[in-house]
C-alpha positions as CSV (number, residue, x, y, z in Angstrom):
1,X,24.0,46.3,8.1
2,X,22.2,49.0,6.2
3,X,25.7,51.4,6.5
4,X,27.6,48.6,5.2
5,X,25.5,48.3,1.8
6,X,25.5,51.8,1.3
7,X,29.5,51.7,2.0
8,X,30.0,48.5,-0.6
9,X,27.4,50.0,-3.3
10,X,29.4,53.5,-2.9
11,X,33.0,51.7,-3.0
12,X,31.3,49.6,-6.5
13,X,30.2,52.7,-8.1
14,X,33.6,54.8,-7.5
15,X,35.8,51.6,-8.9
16,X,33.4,51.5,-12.1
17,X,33.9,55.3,-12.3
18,X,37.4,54.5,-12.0
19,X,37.4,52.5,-14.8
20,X,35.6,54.7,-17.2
21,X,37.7,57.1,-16.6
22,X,40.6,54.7,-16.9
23,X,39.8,53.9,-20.2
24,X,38.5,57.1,-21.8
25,X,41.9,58.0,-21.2
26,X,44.1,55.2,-23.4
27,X,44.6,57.7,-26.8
28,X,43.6,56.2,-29.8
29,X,46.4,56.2,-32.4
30,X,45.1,56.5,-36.0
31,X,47.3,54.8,-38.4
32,X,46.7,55.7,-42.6
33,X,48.8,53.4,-44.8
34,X,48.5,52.8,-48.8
35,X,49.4,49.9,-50.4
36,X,49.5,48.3,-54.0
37,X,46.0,46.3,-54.7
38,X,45.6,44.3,-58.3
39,X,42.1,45.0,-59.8
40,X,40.3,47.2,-62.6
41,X,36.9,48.1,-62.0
42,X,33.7,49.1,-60.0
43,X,33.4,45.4,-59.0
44,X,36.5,45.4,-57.7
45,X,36.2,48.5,-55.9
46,X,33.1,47.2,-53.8
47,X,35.0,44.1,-53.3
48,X,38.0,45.3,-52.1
49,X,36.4,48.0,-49.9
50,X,34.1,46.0,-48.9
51,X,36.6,43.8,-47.4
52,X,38.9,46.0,-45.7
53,X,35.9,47.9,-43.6
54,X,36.7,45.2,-40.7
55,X,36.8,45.8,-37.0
56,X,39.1,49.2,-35.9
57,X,38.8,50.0,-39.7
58,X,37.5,54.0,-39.6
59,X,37.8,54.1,-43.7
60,X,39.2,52.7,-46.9
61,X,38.9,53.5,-50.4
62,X,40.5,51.7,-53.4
63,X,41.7,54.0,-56.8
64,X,40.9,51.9,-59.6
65,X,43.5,54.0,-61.7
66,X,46.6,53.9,-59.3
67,X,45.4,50.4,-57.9
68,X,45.9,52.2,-54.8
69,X,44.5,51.3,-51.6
70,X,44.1,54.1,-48.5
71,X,43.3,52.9,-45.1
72,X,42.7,54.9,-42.4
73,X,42.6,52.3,-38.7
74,X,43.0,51.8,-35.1
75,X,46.9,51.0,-34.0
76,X,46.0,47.6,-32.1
77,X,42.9,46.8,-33.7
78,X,43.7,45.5,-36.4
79,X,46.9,45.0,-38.8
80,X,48.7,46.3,-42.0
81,X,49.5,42.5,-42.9
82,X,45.6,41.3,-41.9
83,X,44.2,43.9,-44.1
84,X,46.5,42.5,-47.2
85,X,45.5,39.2,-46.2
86,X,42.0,39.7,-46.3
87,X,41.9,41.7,-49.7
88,X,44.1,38.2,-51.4
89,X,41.3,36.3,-49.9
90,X,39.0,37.6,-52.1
91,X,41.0,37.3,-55.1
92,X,42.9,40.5,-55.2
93,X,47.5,40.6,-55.2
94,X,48.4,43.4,-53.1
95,X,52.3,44.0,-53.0
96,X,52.5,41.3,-50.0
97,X,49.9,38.4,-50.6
98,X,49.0,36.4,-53.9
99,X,45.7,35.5,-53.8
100,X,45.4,31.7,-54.5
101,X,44.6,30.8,-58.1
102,X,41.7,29.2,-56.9
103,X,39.8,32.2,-55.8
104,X,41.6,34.6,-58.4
105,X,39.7,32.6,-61.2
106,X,36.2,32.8,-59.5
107,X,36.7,36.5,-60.1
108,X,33.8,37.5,-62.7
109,X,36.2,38.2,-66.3
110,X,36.2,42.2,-66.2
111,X,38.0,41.9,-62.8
112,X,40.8,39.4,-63.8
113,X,43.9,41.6,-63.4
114,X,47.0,41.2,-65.9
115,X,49.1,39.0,-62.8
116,X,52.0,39.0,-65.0
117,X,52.6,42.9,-63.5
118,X,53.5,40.8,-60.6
119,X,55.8,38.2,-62.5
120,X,57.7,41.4,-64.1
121,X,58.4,43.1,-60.9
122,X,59.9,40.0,-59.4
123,X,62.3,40.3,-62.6
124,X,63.2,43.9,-62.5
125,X,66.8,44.4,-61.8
126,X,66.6,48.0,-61.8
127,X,68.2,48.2,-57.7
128,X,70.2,44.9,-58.8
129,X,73.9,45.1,-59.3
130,X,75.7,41.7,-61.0
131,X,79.2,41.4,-59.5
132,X,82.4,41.2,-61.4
133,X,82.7,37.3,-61.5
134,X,78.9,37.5,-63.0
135,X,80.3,36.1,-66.9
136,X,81.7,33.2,-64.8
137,X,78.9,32.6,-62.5
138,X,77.2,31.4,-66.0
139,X,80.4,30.0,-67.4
140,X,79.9,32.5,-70.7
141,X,76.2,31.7,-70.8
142,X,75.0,35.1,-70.5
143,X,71.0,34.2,-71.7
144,X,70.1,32.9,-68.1
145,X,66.8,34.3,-66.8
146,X,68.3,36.2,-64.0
147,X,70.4,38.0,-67.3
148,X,66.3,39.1,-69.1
């Protein structure tokens, strides 16, 4: 009885072993990505970092003059898209997610971005080509908005 405990606690130990050594093997893949963030000051720099230090996060910093967010995480931890999601939460635009109007204006005043940056990139037709029948897709009318 006494052999077959020792057996059983030796065959436990060398499967937890196992494991460990299982695991300490996955690689970790770093991902850094940067992304557009909406904001203009200190506050908004605590806020935004703040909120992007999540789970499988290793780092993130926020450039109040490039409004440019750096994020360094864990591939499978966590998400490009969640991490946008979670700075529009807190009232911030990135270049994916509109933070709702709702939280935006519970943003103290020196952090209420200019959101019309947004409105004017959504109207640039720099990489937009009108085709040949674009006087008659207005019928002459050449003052539409998609013409600004």
């Amino acid at each position: 009885m006494k052999a077959l405990n020792k057996s059983f606690v030796l065959f436990l130990s060398l499967l937890m072993l196992s494991v460990i050594n299982i695991s300490a093997q996955e690689e970790v893949v770093k991902i850094t990505t940067e992304f557009k963030v909406f904001g203009n000051c200190g506050m908004c720099e605590e806020r935004i970092e703040k909120v992007l230090m999540v789970d499988g996060v290793e780092s993130a910093s926020w450039d109040k003059e490039t409004k440019m967010a750096t994020v360094v995480y864990v591939k499978g931890k966590v998400t490009e898209d969640q991490l946008h999601k979670n700075v529009a939460e807190v009232g911030h635009d990135t270049e994916k997610y509109k933070a709702s109007d709702e939280v935006y204006s519970k943003l103290p005043g020196c952090c209420k971005f200019d959101r019309t940056e947004d409105v004017k990139k959504e109207n640039d037709h720099k990489d937009h080509k009108h085709s040949d029948s674009h006087d008659t897709h207005h019928k002459g009318d050449k003052k539409k908005s998609c013409c600004k």
